[in-house]
C-alpha positions in Angstrom: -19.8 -67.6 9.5 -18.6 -70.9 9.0 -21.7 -71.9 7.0 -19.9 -69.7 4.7 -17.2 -71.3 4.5 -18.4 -74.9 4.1 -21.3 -73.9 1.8 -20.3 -70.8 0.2 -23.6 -69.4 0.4 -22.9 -65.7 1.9 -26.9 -64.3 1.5 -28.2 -67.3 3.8 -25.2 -67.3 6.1 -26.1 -63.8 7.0 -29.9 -64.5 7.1 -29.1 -67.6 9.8 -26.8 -64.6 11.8 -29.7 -62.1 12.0 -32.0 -64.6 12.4 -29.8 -66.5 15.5 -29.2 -62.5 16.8 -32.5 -61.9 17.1 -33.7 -65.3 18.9 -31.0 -65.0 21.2 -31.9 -61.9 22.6 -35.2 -63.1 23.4 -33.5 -65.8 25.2 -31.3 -63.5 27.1 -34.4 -61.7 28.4 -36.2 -64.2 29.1 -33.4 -66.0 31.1 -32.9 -62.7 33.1 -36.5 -62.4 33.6 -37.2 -65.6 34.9 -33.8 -66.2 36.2 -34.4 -69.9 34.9 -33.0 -72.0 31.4 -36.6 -74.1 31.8 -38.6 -71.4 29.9 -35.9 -71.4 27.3 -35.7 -75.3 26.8 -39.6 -75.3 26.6 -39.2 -72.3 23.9 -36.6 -74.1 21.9 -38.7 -77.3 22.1 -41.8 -75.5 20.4 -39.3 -73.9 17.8 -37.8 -76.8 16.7 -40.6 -79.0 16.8 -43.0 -76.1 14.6 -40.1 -76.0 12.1 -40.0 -80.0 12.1 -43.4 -80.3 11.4 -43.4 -77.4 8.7 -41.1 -78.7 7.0 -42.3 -80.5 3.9 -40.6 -84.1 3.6 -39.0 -82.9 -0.3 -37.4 -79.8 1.4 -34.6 -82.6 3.3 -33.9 -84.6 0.0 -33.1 -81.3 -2.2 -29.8 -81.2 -3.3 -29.3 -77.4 -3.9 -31.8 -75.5 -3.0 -32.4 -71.8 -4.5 -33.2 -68.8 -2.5 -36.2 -67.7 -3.4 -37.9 -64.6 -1.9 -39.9 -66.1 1.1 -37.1 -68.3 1.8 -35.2 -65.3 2.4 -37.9 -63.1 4.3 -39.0 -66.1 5.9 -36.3 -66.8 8.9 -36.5 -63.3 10.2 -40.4 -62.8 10.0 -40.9 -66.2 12.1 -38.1 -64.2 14.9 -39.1 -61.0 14.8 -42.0 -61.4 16.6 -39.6 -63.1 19.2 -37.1 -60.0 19.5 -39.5 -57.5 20.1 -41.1 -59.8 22.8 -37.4 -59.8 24.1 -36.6 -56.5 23.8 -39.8 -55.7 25.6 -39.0 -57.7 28.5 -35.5 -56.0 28.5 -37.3 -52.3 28.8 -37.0 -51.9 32.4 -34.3 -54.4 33.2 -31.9 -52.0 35.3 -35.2 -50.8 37.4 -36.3 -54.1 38.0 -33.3 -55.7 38.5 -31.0 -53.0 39.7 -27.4 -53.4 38.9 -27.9 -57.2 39.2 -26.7 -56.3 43.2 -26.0 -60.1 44.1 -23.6 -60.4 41.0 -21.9 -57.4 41.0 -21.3 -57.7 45.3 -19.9 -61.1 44.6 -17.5 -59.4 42.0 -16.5 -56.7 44.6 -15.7 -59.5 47.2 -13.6 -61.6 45.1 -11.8 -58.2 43.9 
């Protein structure tokens, strides 16, 4: 919420937070999943690059831009896709994965 702060711009500052929520819970599956950061630097890579390359040249040199309807639905449509593929991965997590035995025994041993 410091974009608040620095821009004042509360509607896209929350946008951002959703927006962030949602991709990070697909990254927190998919890091349990795979039990690896490589799948999430390559998906990071793709994001940023896809928005790089959307993004028209005149959109960087605006000096205050408005928020107009897309630009609002816009961050979270492009995620949500994303957060259901994470929360799907995250269905049978405790099934799959138990109660993450290695973690918690290390946590018992140190206790």
């Amino acid at each position: 919420m410091l974009n608040v702060l620095i821009t004042g711009d509360l509607p896209a500052a929350l946008i951002q937070a959703v927006a962030a929520f949602m991709s990070g819970v697909m990254s927190l599956a998919l890091r349990i999943r795979t039990g690896s950061l490589y799948p999430l630097i390559i998906v990071h890579a793709l994001w940023d690059f896809s928005l790089f390359v959307g993004l028209p040249a005149s959109a960087a040199t605006e000096a205050a831009p408005t928020l107009s309807s897309t630009a609002i639905v816009a961050p979270v449509q492009l995620v949500f896709p994303l957060f259901l593929y994470g929360l799907s991965l995250m269905r049978h997590v405790n099934r799959d994965f138990g109660e993450m035995s290695e973690v918690v025994d290390r946590q018992q041993q140190l206790a």
